[in-house]
C-alpha positions as CSV (number, residue, x, y, z in Angstrom):
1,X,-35.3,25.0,-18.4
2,X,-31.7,26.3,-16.4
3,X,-28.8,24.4,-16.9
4,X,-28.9,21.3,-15.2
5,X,-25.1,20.2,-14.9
6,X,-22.3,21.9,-12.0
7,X,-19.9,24.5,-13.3
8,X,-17.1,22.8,-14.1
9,X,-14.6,23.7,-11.2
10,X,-11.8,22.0,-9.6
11,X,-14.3,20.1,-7.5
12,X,-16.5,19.3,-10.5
13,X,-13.1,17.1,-12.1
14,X,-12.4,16.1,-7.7
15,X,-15.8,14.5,-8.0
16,X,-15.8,13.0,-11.1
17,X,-12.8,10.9,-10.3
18,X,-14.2,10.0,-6.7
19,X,-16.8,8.6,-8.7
20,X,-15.2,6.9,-11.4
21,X,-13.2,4.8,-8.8
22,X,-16.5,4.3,-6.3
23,X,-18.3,2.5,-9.4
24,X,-16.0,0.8,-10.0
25,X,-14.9,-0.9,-7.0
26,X,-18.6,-0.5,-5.6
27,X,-19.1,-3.0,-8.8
28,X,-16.8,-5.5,-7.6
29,X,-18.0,-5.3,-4.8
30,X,-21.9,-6.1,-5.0
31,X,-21.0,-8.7,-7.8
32,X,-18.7,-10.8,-5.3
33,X,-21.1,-10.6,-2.4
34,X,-24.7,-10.8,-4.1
35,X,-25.8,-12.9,-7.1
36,X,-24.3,-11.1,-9.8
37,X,-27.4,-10.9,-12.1
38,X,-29.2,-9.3,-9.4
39,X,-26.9,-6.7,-8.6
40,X,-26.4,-5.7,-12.2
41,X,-30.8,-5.7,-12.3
42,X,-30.5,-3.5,-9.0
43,X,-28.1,-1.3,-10.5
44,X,-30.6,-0.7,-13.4
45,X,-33.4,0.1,-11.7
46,X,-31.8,2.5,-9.5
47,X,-30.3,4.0,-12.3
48,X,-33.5,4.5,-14.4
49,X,-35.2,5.9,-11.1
50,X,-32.9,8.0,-10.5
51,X,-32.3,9.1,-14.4
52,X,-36.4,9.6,-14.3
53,X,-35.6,12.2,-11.5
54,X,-33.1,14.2,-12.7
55,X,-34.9,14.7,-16.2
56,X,-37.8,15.5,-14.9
57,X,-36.2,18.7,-12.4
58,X,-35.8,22.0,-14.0
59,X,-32.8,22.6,-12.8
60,X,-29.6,21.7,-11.4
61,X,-29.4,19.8,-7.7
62,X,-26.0,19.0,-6.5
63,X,-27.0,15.5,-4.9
64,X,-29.4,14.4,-7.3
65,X,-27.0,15.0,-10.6
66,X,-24.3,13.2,-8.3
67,X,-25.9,10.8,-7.4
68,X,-27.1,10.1,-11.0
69,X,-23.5,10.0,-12.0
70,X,-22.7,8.2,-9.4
71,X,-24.8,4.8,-10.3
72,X,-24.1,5.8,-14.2
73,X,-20.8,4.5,-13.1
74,X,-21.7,1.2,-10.9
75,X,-23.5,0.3,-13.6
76,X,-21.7,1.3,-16.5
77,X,-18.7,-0.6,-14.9
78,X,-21.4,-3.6,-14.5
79,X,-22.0,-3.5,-18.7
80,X,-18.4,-3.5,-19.6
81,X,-17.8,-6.2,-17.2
82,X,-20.3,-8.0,-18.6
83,X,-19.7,-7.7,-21.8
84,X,-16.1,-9.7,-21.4
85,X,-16.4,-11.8,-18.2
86,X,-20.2,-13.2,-19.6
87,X,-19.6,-13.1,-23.1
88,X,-16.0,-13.6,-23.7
89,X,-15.8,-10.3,-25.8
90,X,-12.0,-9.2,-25.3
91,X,-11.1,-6.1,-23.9
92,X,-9.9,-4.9,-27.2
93,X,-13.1,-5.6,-29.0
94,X,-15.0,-4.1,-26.2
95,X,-12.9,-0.8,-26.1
96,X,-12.7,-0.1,-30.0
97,X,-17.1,-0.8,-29.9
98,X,-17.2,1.3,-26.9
99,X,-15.2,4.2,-28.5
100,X,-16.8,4.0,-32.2
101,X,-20.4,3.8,-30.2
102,X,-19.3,7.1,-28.6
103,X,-18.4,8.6,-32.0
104,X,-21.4,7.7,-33.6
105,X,-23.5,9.4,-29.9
106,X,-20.9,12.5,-30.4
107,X,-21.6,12.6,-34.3
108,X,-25.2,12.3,-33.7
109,X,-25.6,15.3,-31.0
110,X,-23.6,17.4,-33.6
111,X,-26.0,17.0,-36.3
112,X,-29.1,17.5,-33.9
113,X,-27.8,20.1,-31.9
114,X,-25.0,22.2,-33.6
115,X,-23.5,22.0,-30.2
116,X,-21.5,19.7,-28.2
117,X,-20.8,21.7,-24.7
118,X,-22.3,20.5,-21.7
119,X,-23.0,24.5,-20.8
120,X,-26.0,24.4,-23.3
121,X,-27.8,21.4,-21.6
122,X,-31.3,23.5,-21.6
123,X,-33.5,21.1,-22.9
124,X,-34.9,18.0,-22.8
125,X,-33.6,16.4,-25.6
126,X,-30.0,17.8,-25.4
127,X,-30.0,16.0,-21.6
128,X,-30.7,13.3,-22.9
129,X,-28.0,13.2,-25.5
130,X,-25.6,14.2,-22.3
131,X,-26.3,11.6,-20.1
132,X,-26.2,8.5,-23.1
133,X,-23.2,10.0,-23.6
134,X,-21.6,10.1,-20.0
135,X,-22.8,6.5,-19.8
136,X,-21.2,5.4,-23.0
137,X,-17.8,7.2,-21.5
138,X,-17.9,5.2,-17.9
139,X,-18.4,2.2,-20.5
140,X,-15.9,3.3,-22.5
141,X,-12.8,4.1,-19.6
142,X,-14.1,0.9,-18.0
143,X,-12.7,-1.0,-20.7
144,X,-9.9,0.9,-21.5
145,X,-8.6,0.4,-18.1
146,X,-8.6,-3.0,-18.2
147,X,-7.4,-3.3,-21.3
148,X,-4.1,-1.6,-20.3
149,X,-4.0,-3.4,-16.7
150,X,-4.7,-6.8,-18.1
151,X,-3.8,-6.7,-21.8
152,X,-0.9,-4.5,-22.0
153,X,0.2,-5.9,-18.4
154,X,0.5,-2.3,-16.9
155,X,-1.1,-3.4,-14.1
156,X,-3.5,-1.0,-12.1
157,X,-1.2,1.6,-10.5
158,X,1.3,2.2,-13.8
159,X,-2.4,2.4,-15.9
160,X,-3.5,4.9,-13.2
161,X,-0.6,6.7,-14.1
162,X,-0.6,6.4,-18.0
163,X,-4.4,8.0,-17.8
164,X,-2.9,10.9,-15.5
165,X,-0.5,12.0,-18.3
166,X,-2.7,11.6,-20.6
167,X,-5.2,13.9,-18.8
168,X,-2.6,16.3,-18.8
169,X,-2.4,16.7,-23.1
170,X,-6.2,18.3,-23.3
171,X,-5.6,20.2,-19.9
172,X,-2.2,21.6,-21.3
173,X,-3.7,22.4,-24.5
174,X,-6.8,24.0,-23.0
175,X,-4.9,26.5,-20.9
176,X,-1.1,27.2,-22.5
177,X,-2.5,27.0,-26.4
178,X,-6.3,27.8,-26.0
179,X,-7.7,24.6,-28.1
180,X,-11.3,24.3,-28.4
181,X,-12.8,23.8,-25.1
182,X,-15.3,21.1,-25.7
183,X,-13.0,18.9,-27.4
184,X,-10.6,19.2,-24.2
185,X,-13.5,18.9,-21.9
186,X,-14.6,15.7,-23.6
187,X,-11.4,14.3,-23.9
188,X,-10.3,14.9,-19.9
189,X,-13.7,13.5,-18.8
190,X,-13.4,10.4,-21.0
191,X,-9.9,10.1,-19.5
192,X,-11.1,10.3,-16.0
193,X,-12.6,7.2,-15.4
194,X,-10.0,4.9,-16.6
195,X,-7.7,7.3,-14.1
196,X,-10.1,6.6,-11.0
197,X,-10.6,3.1,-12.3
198,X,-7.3,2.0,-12.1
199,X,-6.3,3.6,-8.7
200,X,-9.6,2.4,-7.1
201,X,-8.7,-0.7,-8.5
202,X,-5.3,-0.7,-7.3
203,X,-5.9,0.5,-3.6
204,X,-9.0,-2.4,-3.3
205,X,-7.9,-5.6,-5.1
206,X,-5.1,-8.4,-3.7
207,X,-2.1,-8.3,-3.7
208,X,-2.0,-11.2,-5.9
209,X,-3.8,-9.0,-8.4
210,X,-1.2,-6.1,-8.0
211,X,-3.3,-4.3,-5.7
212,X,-2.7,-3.1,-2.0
213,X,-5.3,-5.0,-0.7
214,X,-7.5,-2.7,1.0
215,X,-10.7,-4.4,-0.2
216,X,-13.4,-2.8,-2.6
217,X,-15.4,-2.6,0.3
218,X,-13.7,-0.1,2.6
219,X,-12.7,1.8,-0.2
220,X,-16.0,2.3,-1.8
221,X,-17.0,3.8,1.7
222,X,-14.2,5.9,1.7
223,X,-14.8,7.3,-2.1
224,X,-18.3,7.9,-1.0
225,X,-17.7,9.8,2.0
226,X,-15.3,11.6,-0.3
227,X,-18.2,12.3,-2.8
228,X,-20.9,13.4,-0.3
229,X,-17.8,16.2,1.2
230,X,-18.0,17.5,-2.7
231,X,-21.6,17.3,-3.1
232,X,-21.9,19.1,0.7
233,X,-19.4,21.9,-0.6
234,X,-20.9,22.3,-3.8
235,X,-24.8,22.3,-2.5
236,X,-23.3,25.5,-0.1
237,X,-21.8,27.4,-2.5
238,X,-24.5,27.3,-4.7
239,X,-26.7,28.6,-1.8
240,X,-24.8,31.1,-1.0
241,X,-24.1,32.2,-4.7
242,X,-28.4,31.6,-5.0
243,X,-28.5,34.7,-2.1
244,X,-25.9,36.7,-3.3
245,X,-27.8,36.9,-6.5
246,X,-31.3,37.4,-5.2
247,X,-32.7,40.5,-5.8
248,X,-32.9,43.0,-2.3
């Protein structure tokens, strides 16, 4: 089996935020205009089809990992949201289970694997330990950025901007001091989707929420388009790089 996740680029972390804030404002949005319990049983079964696709290729395609990442957040936004507006579990509760249930995935691909970077996803079972992960992360910065909108009273745009210096520590460490460079990677992609969260958030909800008020609709188009211009990109210079490295 070949690798089956992108090089991580500049457009691999442009992408990932694109996503984080399309799930969650694409979220919002299907649970305000359908019945909630069917858009959350929608977003499932999408999810699992496309999860049964991508596990089943031997190697990576741009639009179908994307796309897989892509409902990973809908409907990892979907759980969290569940988890406190259905059950009443507070954002603090939800965000310390989230993060311990992440340790415990983390701790668990350690002692399986010996090895924790996504450049080693070559089999089976090591994909499947990377995508309960991812989806335990989207969980995860779903809660966390409603805990500091909501609980800490940040609101969506000052959150947006906590996760964005935050993001900075593992990227500052990574290049200027040469930490280890799965624990950055992890940390900045964990970090990412409470970042995309919070400005999705920000640009979509009312003004009486302390957003601008452009609707979750609009701007779920908008990050899409924005994802399928990385996916386009991405697909092109793999092709090209594909050719280069043909054999005459």
């Amino acid at each position: 089996m070949l690798d089956k996740v992108p090089q991580i680029t500049a457009l691999f972390w442009i992408a990932k935020v694109l996503t984080t804030g399309m799930g969650e404002t694409a979220s919002d949005f299907l649970v305000t205009t359908i019945d909630p319990v069917i858009a959350v049983v929608l977003a499932f079964l999408v999810l699992v089809a496309l999860l049964a696709l991508q596990l089943t290729r031997t190697r990576y395609i741009p639009w179908l990992y994307w796309a897989t990442v892509a409902m990973v957040s809908v409907f990892g936004t979907m759980a969290a949201d569940v988890i406190h507006v259905e059950f009443g579990i507070p954002y603090t509760v939800s965000t310390a289970a989230f993060a311990a249930a992440l340790a415990a995935i983390f701790l668990l691909w350690w002692a399986t694997e010996r090895d924790l970077s996504i450049h080693s996803i070559n089999t089976s079972r090591r994909e499947i330990f990377y995508w309960v992960t991812v989806l335990t992360t989207f969980a995860l910065g779903t809660a966390v950025g409603d805990w500091t909108a909501t609980v800490l009273n940040l609101g969506y745009f000052a959150s947006g901007l906590l996760f964005l210096a935050c993001i900075a520590v593992p990227t500052v460490a990574y290049y200027f001091f040469s930490a280890n460079r799965v624990i950055t990677f992890w940390a900045a992609y964990v970090l990412t989707r409470p970042l995309g969260a919070s400005l999705a958030d920000w640009l979509g909800v009312d003004t009486s929420r302390g957003g601008v008020g452009l609707g979750t609709g609009p701007i779920t188009l908008v990050l899409l388009a924005g994802i399928a211009a990385c996916v386009t990109v991405m697909t092109i210079r793999r092709d090209t790089h594909s050719v280069a490295a043909a054999p005459a």
